[in-house]
BAGU-542318 format. One record per residue (C-alpha): residue number from 1; y, z negated, x. Coordinates in pm, whole numbers, plus 50000, padded with zeros to 5 digits. Each point is the difference from the previous one (the first is absolute). Layout:
N
<NUM,<Y,Z,X>>
...
END
This chain:
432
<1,<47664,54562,48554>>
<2,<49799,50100,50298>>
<3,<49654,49921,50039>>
<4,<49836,49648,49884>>
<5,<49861,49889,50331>>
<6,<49663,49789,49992>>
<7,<49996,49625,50083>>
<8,<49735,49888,50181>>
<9,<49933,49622,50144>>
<10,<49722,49897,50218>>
<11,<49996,49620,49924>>
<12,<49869,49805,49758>>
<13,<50243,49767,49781>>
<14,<49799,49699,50144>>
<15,<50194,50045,50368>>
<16,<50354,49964,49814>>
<17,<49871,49704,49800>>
<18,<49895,49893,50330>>
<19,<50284,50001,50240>>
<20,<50209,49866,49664>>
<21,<49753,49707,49997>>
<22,<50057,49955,50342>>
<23,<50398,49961,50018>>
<24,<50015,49764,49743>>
<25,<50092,49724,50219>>
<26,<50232,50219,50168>>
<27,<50180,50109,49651>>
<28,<50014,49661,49909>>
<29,<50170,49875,50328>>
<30,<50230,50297,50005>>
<31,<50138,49902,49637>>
<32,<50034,49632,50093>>
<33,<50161,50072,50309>>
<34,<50247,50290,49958>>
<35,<50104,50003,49636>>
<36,<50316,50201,50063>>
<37,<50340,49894,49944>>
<38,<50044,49778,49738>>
<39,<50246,50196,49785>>
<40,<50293,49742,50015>>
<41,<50364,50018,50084>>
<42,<50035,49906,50385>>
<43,<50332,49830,50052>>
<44,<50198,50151,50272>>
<45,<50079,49686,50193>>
<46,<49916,49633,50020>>
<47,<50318,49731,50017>>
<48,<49943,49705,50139>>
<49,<50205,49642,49866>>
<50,<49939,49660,50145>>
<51,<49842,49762,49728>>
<52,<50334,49803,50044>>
<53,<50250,50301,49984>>
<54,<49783,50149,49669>>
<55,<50179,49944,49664>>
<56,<50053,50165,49663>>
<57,<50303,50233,50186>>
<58,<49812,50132,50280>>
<59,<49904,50349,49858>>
<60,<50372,50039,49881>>
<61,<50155,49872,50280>>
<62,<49823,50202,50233>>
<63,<50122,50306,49780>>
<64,<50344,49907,49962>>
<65,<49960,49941,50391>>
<66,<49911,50370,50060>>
<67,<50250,50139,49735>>
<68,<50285,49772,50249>>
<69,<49907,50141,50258>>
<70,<49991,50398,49915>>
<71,<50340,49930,49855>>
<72,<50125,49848,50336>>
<73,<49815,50197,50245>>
<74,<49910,50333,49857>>
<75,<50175,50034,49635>>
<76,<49918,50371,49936>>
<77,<49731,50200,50027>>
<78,<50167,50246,50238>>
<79,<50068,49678,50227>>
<80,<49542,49885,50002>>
<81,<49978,50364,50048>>
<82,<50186,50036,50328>>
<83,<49868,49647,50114>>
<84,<49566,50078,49924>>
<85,<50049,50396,50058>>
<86,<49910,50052,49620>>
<87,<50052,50377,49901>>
<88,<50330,50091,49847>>
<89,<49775,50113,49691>>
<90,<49783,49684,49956>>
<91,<50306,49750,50055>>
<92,<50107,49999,49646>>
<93,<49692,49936,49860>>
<94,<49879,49721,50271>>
<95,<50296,49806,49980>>
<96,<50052,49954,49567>>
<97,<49588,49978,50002>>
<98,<50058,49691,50278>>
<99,<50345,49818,49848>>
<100,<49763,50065,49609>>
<101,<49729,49803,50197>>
<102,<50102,49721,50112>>
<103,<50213,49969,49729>>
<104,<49686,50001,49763>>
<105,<49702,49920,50218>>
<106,<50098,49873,50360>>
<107,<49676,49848,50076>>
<108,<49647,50133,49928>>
<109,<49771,49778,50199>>
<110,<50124,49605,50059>>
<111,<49808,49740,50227>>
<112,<50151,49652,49952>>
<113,<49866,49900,50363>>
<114,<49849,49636,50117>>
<115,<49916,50165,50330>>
<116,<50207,50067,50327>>
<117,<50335,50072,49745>>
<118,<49957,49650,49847>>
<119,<49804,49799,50310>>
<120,<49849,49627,50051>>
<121,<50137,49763,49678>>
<122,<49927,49654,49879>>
<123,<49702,50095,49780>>
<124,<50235,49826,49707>>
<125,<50233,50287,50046>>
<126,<49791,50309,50019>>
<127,<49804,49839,49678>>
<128,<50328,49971,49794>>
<129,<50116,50374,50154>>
<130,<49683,50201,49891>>
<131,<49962,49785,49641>>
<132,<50363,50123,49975>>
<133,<49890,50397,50133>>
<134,<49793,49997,49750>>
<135,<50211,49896,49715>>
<136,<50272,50253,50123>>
<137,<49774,50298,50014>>
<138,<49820,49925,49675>>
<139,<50380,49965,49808>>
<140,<50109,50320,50205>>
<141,<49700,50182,49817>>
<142,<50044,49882,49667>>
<143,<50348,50046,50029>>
<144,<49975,50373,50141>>
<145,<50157,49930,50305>>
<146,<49720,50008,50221>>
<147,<49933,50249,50292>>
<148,<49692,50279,49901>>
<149,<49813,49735,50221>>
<150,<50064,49638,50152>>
<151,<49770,49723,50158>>
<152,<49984,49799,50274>>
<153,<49936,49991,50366>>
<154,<49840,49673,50087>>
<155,<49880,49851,50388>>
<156,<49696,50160,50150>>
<157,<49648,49873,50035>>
<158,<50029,49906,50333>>
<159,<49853,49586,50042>>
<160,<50368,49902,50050>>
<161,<50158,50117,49672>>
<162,<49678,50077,49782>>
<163,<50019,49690,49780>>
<164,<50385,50087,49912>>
<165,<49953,50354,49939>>
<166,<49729,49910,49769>>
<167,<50215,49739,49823>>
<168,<50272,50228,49984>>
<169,<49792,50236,49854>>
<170,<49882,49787,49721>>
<171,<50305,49839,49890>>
<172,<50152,50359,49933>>
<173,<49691,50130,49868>>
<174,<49982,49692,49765>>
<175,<50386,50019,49906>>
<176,<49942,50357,49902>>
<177,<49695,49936,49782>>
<178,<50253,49678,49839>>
<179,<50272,50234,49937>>
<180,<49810,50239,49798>>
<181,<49750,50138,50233>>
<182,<49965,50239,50287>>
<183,<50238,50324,49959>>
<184,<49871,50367,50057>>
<185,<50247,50058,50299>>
<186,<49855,49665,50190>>
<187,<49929,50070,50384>>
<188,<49913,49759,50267>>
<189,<49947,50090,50369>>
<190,<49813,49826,50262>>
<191,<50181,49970,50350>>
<192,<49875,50036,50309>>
<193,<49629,50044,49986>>
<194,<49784,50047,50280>>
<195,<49692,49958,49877>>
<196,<49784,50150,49683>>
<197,<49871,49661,49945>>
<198,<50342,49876,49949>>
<199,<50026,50235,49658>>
<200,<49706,49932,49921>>
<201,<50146,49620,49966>>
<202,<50247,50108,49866>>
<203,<49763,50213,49708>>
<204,<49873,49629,49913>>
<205,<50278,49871,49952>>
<206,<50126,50206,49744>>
<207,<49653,49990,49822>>
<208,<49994,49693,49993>>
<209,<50352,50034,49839>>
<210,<49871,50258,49729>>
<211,<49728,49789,49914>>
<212,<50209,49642,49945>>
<213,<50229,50246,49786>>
<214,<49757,50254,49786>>
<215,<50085,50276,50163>>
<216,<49820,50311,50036>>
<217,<49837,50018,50383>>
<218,<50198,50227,50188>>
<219,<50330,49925,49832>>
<220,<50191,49902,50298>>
<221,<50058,50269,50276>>
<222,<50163,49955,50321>>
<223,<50183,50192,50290>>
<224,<49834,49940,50382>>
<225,<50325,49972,50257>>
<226,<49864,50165,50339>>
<227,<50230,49779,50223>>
<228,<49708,49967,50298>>
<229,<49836,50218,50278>>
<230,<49679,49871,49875>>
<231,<50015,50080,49658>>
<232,<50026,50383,50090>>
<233,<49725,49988,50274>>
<234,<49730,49721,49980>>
<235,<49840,49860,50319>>
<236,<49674,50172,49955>>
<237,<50248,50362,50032>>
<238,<50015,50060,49632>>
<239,<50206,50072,49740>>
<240,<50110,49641,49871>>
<241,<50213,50109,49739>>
<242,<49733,50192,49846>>
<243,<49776,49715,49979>>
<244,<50300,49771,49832>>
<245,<49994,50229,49700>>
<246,<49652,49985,49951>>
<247,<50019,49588,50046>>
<248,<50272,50039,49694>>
<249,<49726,50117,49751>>
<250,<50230,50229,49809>>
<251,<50307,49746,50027>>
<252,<50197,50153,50229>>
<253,<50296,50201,49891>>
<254,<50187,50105,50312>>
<255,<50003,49930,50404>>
<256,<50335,49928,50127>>
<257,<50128,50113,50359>>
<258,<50197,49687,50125>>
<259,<50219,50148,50258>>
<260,<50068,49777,50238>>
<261,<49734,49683,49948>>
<262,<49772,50319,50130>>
<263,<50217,50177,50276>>
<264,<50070,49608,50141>>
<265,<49609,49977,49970>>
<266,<49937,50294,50252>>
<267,<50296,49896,50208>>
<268,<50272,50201,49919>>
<269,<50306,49908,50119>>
<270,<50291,49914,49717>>
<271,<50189,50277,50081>>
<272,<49757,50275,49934>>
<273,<49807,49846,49679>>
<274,<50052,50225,49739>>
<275,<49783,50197,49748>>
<276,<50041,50332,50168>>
<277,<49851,49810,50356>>
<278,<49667,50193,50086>>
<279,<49840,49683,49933>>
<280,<50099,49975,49652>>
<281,<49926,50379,49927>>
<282,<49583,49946,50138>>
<283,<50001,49680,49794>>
<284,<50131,50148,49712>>
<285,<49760,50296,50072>>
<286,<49695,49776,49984>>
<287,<50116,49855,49667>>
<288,<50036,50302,49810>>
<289,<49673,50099,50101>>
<290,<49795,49682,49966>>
<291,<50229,50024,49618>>
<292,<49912,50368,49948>>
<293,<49859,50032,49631>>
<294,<49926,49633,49962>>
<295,<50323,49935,49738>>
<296,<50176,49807,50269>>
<297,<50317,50108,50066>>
<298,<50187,49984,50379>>
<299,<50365,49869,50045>>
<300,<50204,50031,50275>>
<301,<50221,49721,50157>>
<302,<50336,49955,50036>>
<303,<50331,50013,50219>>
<304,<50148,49670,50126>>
<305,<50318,50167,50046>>
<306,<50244,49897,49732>>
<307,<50250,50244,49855>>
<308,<50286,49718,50000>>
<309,<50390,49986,50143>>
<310,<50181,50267,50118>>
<311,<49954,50364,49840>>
<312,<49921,50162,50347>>
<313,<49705,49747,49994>>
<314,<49906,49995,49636>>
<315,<49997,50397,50082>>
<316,<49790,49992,50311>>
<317,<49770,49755,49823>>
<318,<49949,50188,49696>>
<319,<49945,50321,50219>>
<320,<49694,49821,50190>>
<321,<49873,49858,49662>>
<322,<50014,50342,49804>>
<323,<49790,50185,50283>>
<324,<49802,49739,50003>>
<325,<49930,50031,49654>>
<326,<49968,50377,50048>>
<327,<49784,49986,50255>>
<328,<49723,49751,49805>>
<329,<50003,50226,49693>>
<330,<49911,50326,50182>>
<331,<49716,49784,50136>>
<332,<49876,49873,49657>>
<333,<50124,49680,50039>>
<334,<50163,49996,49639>>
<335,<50102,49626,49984>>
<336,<50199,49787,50272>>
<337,<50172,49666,50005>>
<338,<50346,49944,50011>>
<339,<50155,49663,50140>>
<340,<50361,50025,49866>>
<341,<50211,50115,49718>>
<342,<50169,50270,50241>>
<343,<49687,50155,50021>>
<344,<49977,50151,49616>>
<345,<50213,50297,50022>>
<346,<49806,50127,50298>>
<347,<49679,49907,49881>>
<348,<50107,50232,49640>>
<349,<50205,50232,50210>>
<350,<49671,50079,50205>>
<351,<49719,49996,49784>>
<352,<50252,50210,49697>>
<353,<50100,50275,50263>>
<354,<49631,49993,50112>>
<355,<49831,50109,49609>>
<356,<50333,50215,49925>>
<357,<49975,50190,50311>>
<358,<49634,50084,49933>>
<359,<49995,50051,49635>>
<360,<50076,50375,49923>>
<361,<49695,50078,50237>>
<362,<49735,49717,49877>>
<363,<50120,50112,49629>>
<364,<49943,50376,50106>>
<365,<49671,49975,50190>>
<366,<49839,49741,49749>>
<367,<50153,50282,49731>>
<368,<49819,50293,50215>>
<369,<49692,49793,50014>>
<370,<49971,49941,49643>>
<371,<50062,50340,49897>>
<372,<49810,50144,50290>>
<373,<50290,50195,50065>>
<374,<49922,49982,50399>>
<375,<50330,50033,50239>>
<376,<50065,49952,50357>>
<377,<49760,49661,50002>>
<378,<49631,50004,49894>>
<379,<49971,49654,49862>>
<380,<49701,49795,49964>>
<381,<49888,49731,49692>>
<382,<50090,49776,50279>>
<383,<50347,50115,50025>>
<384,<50056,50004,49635>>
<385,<49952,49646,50017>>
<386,<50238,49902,50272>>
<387,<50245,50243,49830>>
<388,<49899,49796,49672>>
<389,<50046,49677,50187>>
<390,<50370,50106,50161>>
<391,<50132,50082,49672>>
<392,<49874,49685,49796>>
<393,<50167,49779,50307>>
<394,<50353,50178,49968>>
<395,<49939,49900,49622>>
<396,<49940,49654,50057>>
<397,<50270,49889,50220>>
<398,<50267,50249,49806>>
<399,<50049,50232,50303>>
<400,<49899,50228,49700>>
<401,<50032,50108,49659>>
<402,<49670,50063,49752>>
<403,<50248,50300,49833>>
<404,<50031,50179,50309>>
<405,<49596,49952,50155>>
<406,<49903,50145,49632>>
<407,<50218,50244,50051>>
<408,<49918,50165,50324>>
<409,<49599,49912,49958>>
<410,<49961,50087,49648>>
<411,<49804,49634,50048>>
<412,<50053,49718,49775>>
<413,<49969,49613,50168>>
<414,<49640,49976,49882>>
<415,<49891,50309,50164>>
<416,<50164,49896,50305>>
<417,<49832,49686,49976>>
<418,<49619,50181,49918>>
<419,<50049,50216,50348>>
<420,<50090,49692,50223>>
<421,<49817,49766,49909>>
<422,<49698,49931,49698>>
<423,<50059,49641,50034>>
<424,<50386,50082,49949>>
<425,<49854,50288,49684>>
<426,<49833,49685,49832>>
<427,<50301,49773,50000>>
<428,<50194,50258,49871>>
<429,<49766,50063,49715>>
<430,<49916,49613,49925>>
<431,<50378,49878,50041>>
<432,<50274,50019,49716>>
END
């Protein structure tokens, strides 16, 4: 030991209790505001059904869908492997992890859709179609056949629409709560909103929904669909999507890029509307940072081109769809939708060649960090986190085993979960 070195201070506690005192307000807001992820599985796409297509088959259908058309168009992994560029090494593993997917879980987000997907009906119809949503989702989950998560998508608050949406709304809400109640894995999402007033109409109606009911404020969350110019930049030159997560009072859940609604809105022309357009990327941009730390999570959007007929198209199609996919997850865009059954090989393909490729070195640098063993990267709390955060993603969606994370971190799931995230640490520790 060398020698004990004096400590001397020059201020009096008083100026620390002082400046504390001070930034109360600013703690306060800081906690309200950016409470951090909220420590749930995010699905890794959104489907969409029309409220008149939905019925107890969907989810399987879909997946049988997918599994007919690997079998037709690419029935070995060696054969997705030439046709996405996979690596020779990673092939294997993609394709049994894809065919074991859809085979047990096809879907992990569904949005039985009274919007553009389902359009104008006699208001007799769309009553009878979302009383019958409802009944089908609530038998799905009591049955365990439901997707991780399922809702609806009703119309907008715009004047033309509003008073549908909000009937919509109820009669599924109400069927839900008459078929045993309101499920854990229950989403709605709110299309095209321009305004933060609209969301905050939409807050009071789902309120006033908790409070006819009994339930706890706060109980219903929704997802904000960024479909508009406006809702990314306000009129006065700020940040509108910022202000429509404030107007959602803790309610919101995730903003949704709507691909073309939003490229049509800043006149894109058909051909070139796509989520990889330079307009999508800044809109997308302002998203995840108006999102940043607040718990809301950003989705991408989707491809309109349908993997369907011959193989050279399904091919080509599947090709544009897996980069796409690609592309959105090195960007942090973690979620997407998909519009057709043809889409869920690429969607897996992508996002399980995206964790698999990337695990030995998250596994080792999280490893290094813990141990403070050092290497080629000096990582950061920060980085442990995002390491964290990859990792417990590949575990959700089964691009990767718990067996093989604990055994290249040393790191059991809850330790994972207590470096990415303490909101994640305290559902570990409070759920069964």
């Amino acid at each position: 030991m060398g020698q004990q070195e004096k400590v001397a201070t020059s201020l009096a506690g008083a100026v620390s209790d002082e400046i504390s005192a001070s930034l109360t307000a600013v703690d306060e807001e800081l906690a309200r505001r950016y409470p951090g992820d909220p420590g749930t599985r995010q699905p890794v796409h959104t489907v969409y059904v029309p409220g008149d297509l939905f019925d107890a088959d969907t989810l399987r259908g879909w997946g049988d869908q997918a599994l007919a058309a690997l079998d037709e168009h690419a029935p070995d992994a060696a054969s997705l492997a030439r046709v996405l560029g996979i690596a020779d090494e990673l092939a294997g593993p993609v394709y049994e992890r894809v065919r074991a997917k859809l085979e047990r879980e096809p879907v992990e987000d569904l949005r039985v859709d009274f919007e553009d997907g389902y359009g104008p009906r006699p208001d007799a119809e769309e009553d009878a179609a979302a009383a019958r949503a409802a009944r089908l989702v609530a038998e799905a989950y009591a049955g365990g056949t439901a997707a991780p998560y399922m809702g609806i998508r009703m119309k907008c608050m715009e004047a033309a629409v509003r008073d549908r949406g909000i009937r919509t709304t109820d009669v599924f809400l109400t069927g839900l709560m008459e078929h045993g109640g309101l499920p854990d894995g229950l989403v709605l999402t709110l299309p095209k909103v321009t305004y933060p007033e609209q969301v905050a109409a939409f807050v009071r109606l789902l309120a006033a929904f908790e409070k006819a009911h009994g339930l706890p404020a706060g109980r219903l969350g929704f997802e904000i669909q960024i479909e508009t110019s406006q809702s990314i930049l306000a009129a006065d030159g700020t940040a509108a999507v910022a202000r429509m997560i404030d107007a959602a009072e803790g309610r919101a859940t995730g903003l949704h890029y709507g691909t073309f609604d939003y490229s049509a809105c800043v006149g894109v022309s058909a051909a070139y509307q796509a989520s990889d357009h330079p307009a999508a990327d800044h809109a997308k941009a302002v998203m995840q940072v108006a999102a940043a730390g607040t718990g809301v999570r950003v989705s991408d959007g989707s491809t309109n081109v349908l993997p369907i007929g011959s193989t050279e198209h399904v091919h080509e199609a599947w090709r544009l769809h897996y980069g796409l996919t690609r592309r959105a997850l090195a960007r942090a865009y973690y979620q997407g939708w998909d519009m057709h059954p043809g889409h869920l090989p690429t969607r897996y393909a992508a996002v399980y060649a995206f964790y698999r490729e990337g695990l030995e070195q998250a596994a080792a640098r999280l490893a290094a960090y813990v141990a403070k063993a050092g290497g080629d990267v000096m990582d950061e709390p920060a980085t442990a986190k995002a390491l964290s955060g990859f990792l417990l993603r590949g575990l959700d969606c089964g691009a990767l085993d718990t067996e093989e994370v604990t055994r290249l971190t040393g790191l059991t799931r809850a330790d994972l979960d207590g470096f990415a995230s303490p909101r994640r640490a305290a559902l570990t520790v409070t759920t069964p």
